[in-house]
N, C-alpha and C positions, 0 to 999 in steps of 0.2 A: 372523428376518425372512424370509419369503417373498416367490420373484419379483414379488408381484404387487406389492410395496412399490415405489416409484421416488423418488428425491430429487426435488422439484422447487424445491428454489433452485439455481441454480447457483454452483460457488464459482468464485473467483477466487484466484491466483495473484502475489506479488509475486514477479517473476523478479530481480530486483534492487534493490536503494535508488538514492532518489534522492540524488545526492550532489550536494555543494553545494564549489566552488572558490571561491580567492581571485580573482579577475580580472585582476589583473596578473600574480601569478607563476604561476597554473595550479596553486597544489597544493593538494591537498582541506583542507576544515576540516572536514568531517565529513558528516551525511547528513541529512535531514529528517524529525524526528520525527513536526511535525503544520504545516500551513500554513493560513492566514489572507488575507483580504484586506492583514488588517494587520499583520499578522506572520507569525513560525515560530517552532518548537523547534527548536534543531540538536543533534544527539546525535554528541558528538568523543571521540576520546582524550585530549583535556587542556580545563582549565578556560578560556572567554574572558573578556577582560578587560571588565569591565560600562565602560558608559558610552562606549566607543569604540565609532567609525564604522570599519565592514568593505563590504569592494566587494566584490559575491562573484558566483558565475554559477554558471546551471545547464544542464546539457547536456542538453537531452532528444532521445529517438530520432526522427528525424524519415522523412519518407520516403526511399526508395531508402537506408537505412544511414547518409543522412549528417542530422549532429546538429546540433541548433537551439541555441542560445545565448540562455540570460535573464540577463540582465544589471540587476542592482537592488545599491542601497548599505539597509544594516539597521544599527541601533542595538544594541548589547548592553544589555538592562536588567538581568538578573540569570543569575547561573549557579552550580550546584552539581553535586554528584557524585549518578551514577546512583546505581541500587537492583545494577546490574550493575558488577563490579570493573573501574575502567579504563576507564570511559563515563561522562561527561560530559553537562549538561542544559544549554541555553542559549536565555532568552527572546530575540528579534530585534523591535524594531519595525522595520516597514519605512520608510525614508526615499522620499514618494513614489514611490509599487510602480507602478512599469510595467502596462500595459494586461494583457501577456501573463499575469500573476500569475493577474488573473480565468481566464483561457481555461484557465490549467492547471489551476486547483481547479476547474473545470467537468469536465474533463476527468479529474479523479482523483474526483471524486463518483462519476461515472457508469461510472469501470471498478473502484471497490470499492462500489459500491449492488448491494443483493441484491434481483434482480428476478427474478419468476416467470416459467419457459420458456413461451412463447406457446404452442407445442404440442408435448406430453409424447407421444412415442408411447407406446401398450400396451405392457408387458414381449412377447413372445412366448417360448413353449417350442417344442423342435424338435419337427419333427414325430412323432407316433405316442408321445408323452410326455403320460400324462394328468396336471393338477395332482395334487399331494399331496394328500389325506383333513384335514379339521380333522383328525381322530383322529393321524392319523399326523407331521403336525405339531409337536402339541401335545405328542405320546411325543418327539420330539426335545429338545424345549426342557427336559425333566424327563431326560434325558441316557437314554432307554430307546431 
């Protein structure tokens, strides 16, 4: 690959999972595989019990450091063991999901949607550095 190449999607970066608490006692049940208007995947270290009502909450980063709380009750329909030892798959309907539900899958579309940089600057070379030769390129790539 030569300079003149440039990525133009941007990636993104998950700095962390979104982790999902119980609501009363505060301890985690696990993290969010995939979420829904009307549901989620939770991915735990142990199996949930299907057919039980879980109160659960999520702390998201909010501004100035300090964190929001969503607060929603979900149904367990089914759950089995991961493909990964020791992780856990758990379907959630939501039991009327809070308004915030939408804001946050809006808001997670749009920081993992792969959009094209509005303006890609030119590569540049320093100065007084002419481009490589097709020829001498092309000797690179054949290991000469």
């Amino acid at each position: 690959m030569n300079m003149l190449n440039q990525r133009s999607i941007q990636r993104h970066q998950l700095p962390y999972y979104l982790n999902v608490f119980n609501r009363f006692t505060d301890k985690p049940l696990g993290f969010i595989g995939n979420l829904s208007e009307t549901g989620l995947m939770l991915i735990s270290p142990y199996p949930m019990m299907t057919n039980a009502r879980f109160d659960m909450r999520l702390k998201i980063p909010g501004q100035h450091g300090q964190l929001r709380f969503i607060d929603f009750s979900a149904t367990c329909r089914w759950s089995r063991e991961d493909v990964t030892p020791g992780s856990f798959d758990s379907g959630f309907v939501l039991n009327t999901p809070p308004s915030d539900i939408r804001n946050m899958i809006d808001a997670l579309h749009h920081y993992f949607s792969f959009r094209p940089m509005l303006s890609i600057p030119p590569a540049r070379l320093p100065h007084g550095e002419a481009p490589p030769s097709r020829a001498a390129d092309q000797d690179r790539c054949h290991g000469v």
